[in-house]
N, C-alpha and C positions, 0 to 999 in steps of 0.2 A: 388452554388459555381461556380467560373468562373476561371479557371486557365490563370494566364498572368503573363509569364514573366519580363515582361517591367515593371511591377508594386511588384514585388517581394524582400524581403529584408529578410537579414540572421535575423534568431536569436542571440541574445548573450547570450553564455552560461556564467552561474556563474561561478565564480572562486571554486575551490573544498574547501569545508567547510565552505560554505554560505549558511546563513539558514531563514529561513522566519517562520512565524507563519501561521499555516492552521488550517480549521475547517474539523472535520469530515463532509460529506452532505450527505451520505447514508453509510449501511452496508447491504451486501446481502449474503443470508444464502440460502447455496447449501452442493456439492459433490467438493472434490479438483479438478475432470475434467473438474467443469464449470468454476473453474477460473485460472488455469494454463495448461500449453502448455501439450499438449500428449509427446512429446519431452521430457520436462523438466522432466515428470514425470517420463518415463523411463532408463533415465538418473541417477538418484538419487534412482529409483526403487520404489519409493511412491506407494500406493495404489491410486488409484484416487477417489476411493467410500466412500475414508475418511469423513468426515462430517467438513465443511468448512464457514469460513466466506469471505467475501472481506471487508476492507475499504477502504472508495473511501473518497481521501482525498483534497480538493482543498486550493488553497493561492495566493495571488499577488505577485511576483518578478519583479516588475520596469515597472508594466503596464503591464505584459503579466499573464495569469490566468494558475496559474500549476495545472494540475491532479494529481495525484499518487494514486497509486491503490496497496493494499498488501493481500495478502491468509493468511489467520489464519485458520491453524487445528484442531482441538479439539474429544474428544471424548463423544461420548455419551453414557449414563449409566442409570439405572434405578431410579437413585435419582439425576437426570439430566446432567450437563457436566462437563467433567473435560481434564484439558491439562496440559502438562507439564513446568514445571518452566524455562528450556530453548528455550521454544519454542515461534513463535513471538508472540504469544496472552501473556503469560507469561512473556517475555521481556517488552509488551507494558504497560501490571500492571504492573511490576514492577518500570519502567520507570514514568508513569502516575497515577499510584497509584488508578487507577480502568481499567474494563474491558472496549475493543472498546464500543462508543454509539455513535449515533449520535448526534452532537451540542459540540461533543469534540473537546476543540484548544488543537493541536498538532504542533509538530515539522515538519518541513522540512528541509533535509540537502542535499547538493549536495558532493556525493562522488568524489574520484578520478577522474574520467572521464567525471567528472561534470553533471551527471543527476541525482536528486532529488530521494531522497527515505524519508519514514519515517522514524523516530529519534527514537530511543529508544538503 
């Protein structure tokens, strides 16, 4: 990577409530501290040792390649996992009509402030 000014151009951000079609490309399965902020956690008082997913969700908007990345918590049990129904893994079945996998087309939408999150 070569930083140059001279050759530098803004982004354009979407307009808020523009939305794109994205693929799931991974999901990684950890601890909520490996994928959200120590800040955030403390913040909201989370455990961070909770048992966690990411999806990492990518799509095209006008030639530029969007990431977006979301923590799904879940719990684990001796007859495997379970999460609650307003919770974002539960929003996203409900929304989606199955649990995060990979090779899932999802939504993208740009909020108020215009940067992309997932849709559900």
């Amino acid at each position: 990577m070569t930083y140059n000014p001279d050759k530098a151009s803004e982004i354009k951000m979407p307009k808020p409530g523009a939305h794109i079609d994205a693929e799931v490309i991974e999901i990684n399965d950890g601890k909520r501290k490996d994928f959200q902020s120590k800040q955030y956690i403390e913040e909201y008082q989370l455990d961070g040792d909770d048992s966690c997913i990411e999806v990492v969700c990518q799509g095209d908007y006008k030639g530029t390649l969007i990431t977006v990345k979301q923590a799904m918590p879940y719990t684990e049990g001796k007859e495997g996992m379970s999460y609650h129904p307003k919770s974002n893994m539960g929003r996203y079945k409900a929304w989606y009509g199955v649990l995060p996998k990979k090779g899932d087309t999802v939504r993208l939408e740009a909020n108020a402030d215009s940067y992309w999150r997932l849709k559900y």
